[in-house]
LOMAR-995536 format. One record per atom (N, C-alpha, C): x, z, y. Coordinates in steps of 0.2 Angstrom, whole numbers, plus 5000, padded with zeros to 4 digits. Each point is the difference from the previous one (the first is absolute). Layout:
<pts>
XZY/...
</pts>
This chain:
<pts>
507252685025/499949934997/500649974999/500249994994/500749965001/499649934999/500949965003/500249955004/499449944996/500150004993/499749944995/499250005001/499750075000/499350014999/499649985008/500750025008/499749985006/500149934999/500449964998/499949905000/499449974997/500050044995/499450004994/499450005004/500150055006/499150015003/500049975007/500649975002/500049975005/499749965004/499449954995/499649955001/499350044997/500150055000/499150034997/499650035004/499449975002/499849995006/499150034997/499950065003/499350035000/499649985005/499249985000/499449965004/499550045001/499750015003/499250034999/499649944998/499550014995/499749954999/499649955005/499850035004/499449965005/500649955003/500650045001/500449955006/500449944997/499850014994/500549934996/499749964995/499350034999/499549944994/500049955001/499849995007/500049925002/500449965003/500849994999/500349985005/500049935004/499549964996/499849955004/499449995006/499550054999/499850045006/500450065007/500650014995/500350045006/500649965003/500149944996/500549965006/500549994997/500250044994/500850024999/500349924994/499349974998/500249944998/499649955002/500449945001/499549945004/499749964995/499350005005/499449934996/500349975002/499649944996/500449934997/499649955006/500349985004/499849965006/499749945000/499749985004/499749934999/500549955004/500049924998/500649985000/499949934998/500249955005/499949934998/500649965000/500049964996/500749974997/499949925002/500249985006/499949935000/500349944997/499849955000/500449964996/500849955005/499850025006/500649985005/500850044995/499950074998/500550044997/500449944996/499749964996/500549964995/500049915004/499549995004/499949935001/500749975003/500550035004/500949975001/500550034996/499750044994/500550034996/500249954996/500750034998/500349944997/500050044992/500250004997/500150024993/500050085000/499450024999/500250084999/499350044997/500250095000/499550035000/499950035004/499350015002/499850035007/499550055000/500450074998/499550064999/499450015005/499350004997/499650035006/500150084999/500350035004/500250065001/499950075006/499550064998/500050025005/499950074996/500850024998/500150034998/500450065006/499949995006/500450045005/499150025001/499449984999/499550035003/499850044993/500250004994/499950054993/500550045001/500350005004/500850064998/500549994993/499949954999/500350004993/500749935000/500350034996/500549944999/499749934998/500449955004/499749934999/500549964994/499749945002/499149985003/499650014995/499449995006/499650034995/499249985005/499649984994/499249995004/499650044999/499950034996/499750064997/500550064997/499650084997/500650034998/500349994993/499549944998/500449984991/500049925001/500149985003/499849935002/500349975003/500749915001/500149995006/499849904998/499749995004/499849935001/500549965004/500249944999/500549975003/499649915001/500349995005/499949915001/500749994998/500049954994/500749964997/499949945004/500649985003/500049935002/500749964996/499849924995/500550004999/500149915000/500549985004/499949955001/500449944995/499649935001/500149964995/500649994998/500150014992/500649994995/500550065005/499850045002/500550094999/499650044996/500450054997/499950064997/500250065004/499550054997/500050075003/500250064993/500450035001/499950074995/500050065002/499650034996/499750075002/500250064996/500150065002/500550074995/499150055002/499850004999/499050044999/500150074994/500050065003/500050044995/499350025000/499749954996/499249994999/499850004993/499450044999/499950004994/499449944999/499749965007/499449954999/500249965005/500349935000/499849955005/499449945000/499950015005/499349954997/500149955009/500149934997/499949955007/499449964997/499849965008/499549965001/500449935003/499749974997/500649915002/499549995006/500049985006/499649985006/500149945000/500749995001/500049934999/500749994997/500349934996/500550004999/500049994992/500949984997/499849994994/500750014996/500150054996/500950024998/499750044994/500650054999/500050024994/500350075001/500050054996/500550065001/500150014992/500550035001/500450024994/500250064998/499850054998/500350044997/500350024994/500250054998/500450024993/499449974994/500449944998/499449994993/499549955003/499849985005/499449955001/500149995009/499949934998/499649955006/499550005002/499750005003/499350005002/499949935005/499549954998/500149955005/499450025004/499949995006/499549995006/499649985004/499649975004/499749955005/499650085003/499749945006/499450015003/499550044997/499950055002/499250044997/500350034995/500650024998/499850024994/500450075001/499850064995/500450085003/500350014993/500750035000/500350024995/500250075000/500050034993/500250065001/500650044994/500450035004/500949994998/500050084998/500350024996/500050064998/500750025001/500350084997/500550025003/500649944999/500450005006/500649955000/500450005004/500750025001/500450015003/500249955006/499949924995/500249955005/499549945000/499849995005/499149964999/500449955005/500149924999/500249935000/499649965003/499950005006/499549945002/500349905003/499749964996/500349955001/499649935004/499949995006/499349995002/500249895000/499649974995/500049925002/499649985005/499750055002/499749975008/500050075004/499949985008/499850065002/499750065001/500150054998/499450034998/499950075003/499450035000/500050065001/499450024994/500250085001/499950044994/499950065004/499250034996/499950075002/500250044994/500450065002/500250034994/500050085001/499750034998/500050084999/500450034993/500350065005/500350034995/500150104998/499850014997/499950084998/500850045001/500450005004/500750015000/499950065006/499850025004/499850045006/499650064994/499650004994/499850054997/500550034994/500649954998/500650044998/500650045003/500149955008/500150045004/500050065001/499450025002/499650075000/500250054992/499949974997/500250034993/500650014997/500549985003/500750005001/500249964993/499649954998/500049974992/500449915000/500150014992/500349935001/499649954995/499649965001/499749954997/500449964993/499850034994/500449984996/499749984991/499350035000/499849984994/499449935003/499849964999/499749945000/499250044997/499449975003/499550024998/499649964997/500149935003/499749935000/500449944999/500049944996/500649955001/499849965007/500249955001/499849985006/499449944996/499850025008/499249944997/500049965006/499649955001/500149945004/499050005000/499649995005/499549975000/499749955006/500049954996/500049935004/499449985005/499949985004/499749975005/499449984997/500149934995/499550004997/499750044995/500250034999/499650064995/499850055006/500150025004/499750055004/499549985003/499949925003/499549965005/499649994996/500149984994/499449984995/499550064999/500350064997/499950075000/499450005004/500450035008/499650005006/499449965001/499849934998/499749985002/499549994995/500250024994/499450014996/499550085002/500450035003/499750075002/499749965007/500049985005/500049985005/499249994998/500249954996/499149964998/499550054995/500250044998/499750064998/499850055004/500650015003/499750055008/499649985004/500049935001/499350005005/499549954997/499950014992/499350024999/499650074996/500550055003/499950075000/499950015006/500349985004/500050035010/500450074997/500849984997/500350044998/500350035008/500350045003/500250045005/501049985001/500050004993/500950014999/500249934996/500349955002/500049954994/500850015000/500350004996/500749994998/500350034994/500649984998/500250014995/500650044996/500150084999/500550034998/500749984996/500550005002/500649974995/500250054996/499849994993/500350044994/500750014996/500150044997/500649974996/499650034994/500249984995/499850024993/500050064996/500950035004/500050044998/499750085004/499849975005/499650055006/499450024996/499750014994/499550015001/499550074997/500350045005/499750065004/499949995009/500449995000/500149995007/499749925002/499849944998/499849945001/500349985006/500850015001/500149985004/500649944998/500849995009/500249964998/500450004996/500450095002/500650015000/499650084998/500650054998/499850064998/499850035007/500549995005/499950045008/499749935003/499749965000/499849925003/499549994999/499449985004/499449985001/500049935004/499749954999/500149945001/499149965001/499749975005/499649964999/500049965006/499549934996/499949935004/499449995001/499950035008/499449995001/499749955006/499349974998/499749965005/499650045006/499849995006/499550025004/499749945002/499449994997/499549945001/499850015007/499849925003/499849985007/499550045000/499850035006/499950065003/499750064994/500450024999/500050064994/500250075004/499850044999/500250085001/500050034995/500550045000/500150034992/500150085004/499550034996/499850095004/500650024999/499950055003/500650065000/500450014993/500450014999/500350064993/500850045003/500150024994/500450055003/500650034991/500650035003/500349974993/500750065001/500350044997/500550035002/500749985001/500249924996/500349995000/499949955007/501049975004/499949985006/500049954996/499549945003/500049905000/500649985004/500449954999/500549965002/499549935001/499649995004/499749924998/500149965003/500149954998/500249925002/499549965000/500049955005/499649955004/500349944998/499449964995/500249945000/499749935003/499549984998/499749965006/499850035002/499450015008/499650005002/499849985008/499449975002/499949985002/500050075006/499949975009/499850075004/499450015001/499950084999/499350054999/500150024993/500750014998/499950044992/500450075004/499850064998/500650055003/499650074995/500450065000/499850034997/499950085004/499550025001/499850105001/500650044996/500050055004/500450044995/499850075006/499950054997/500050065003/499850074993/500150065002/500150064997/499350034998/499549985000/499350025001/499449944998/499550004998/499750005002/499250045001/499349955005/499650055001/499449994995/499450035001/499349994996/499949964998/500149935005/500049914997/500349974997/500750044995/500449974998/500449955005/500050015007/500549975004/500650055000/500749955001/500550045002/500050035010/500150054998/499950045007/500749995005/500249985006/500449985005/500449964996/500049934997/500649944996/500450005004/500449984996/500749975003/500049924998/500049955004/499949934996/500449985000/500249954993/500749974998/499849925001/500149965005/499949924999/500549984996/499549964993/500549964996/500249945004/500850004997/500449935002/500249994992/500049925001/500349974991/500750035001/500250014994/500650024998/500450075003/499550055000/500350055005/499750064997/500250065000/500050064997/499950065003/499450054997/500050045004/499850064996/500250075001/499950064996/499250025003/499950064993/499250015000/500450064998/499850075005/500350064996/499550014998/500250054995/499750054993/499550055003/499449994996/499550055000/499449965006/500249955003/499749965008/499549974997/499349995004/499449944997/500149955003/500249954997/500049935003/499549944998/499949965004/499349954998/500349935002/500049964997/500249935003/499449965001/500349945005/499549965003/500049955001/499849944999/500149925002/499349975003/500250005004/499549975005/500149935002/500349984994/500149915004/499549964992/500249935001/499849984997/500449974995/500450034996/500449964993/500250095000/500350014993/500250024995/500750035005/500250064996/500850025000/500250034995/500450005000/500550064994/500450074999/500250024998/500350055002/500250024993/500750065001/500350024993/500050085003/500050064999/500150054998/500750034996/500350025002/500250034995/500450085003/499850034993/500050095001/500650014995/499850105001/500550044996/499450014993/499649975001/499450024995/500050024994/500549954996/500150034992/500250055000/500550055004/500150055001/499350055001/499949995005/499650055002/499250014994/500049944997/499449984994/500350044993/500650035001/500450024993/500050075001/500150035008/500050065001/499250025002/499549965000/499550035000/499650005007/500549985003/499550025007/500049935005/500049954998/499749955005/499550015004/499450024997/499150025003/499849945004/500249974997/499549925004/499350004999/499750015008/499249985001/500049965003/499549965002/499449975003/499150015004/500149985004/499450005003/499649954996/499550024998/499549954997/499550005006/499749964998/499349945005/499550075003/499950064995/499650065003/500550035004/500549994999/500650055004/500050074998/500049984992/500250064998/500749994996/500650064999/500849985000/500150044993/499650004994/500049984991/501049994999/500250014996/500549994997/499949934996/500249974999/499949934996/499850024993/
</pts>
């Protein structure tokens, strides 16, 4: 064999089938962990970004929350700026609290409280904060990463969608939902040009949802990993999560996630999780996934336990 043809096969690697179908049942790549992101992480930060990352527990170059996915707490304190280099084809934040502006090539985007923006490819993303703020921000830069790619054609212009238009929204379903004794009340963030995908962003999945005083919302189950964020909520909201479940549409052996306001926690992929508020007032929460992606490539498979406990595709 000469020298050219042996470099050429030097990375060529033959499997028997049974012993390499599965590599996430055999070990050789890591599930996506369960993982709580408290809000102490940014409360004596001073001006920054603060990766939630647990990319040493995915084996994968950081950071990273998910394996196409990395969510960060921005902290940016009043009348300072922050600037970010994101080889991201989707950014999308949520304003917690706070009130500035960011900048990129071609447009300003102004911002408050409650309201989630979403910023498409851009080399240098400007944030300029007139009050204190924090910002939940995800970003798709861990799935080009992976792809060895550079984020360069624009999908979407950047959109802005405000507080008041998403609360109004929400609460017009709200009042509709419970006089259906709807199970799910919340409201998906679109962009316009998404519409196949009905989502935020082409790889972005985005929702503002409520969990009504003492409400339970069954099981379901979804390919893509949840990044969700806790915004108000009273004690006795926390969420089930496990890999199974049995006859009664219960999840089998949970893992429970006690919601804290403003704090963050992963939902792997393919897991049935159920949420629950057992106090008496209302909470919030935001979601957000790889979903547009996976809604593109066909395989999200989101079900649901319904009320018979039967698990129907939507």
């Amino acid at each position: 064999m000469s020298d050219s043809v042996d470099k050429l096969s030097r990375d060529a690697v033959l499997l028997e089938y049974t012993k390499a179908a599965n590599p996430l049942a055999m070990g050789t790549i890591s599930k996506v962990p369960y993982k709580t992101f408290p809000r102490a992480l940014y409360e004596h930060s001073q001006t920054a970004m603060i990766p939630l990352d647990v990319s040493d527990v995915l084996q994968v170059d950081g950071p990273a929350t998910s394996p196409a996915l990395c969510a960060n707490y921005v902290k940016i304190l009043a009348g300072a700026s922050l600037s970010l280099n994101i080889n991201a084809t989707s950014v999308l934040f949520y304003v917690m609290w706070g009130a500035g502006t960011t900048h990129i090539e071609g447009s300003e985007i102004p911002w408050q409280t409650g309201d989630f923006v979403a910023l498409p490819v851009n080399p240098h993303i400007h944030f300029q904060a007139q009050q204190e703020s924090v910002l939940y921000l995800v970003h798709d830069e861990p799935l080009l990463r992976y792809l060895g790619a550079r984020a360069e054609i624009p999908q979407f212009e950047p959109t802005l969608y405000t507080s008041e238009t998403t609360l109004r929204e929400l609460k017009k379903v709200q009042q509709e939902g419970e006089g259906t004794n709807r199970n799910r009340i919340s409201i998906l963030l679109m962009n316009r040009v998404m519409d196949q995908t009905l989502t935020v962003t082409h790889t972005l999945w985005a929702m503002l949802g409520v969990l009504p005083k003492g409400a339970v919302q069954l099981p379901h189950r979804h390919q893509s990993v949840a990044l969700d964020l806790i915004l108000d909520c009273p004690p006795g909201c926390y969420t089930l999560v496990g890999p199974s479940i049995n006859s009664k549409g219960e999840i089998q052996q949970p893992e429970r996630v006690d919601w804290q306001p403003y704090s963050a926690f992963i939902t792997p992929p393919g897991y049935w999780h159920a949420h629950f508020n057992e106090s008496n007032q209302d909470a919030h929460f935001i979601p957000m996934q790889d979903a547009g992606l996976q809604t593109y490539l066909r395989t999200l498979d989101i079900k649901f336990v319904s009320p018979n406990f039967e698990t129907p595709s939507p």
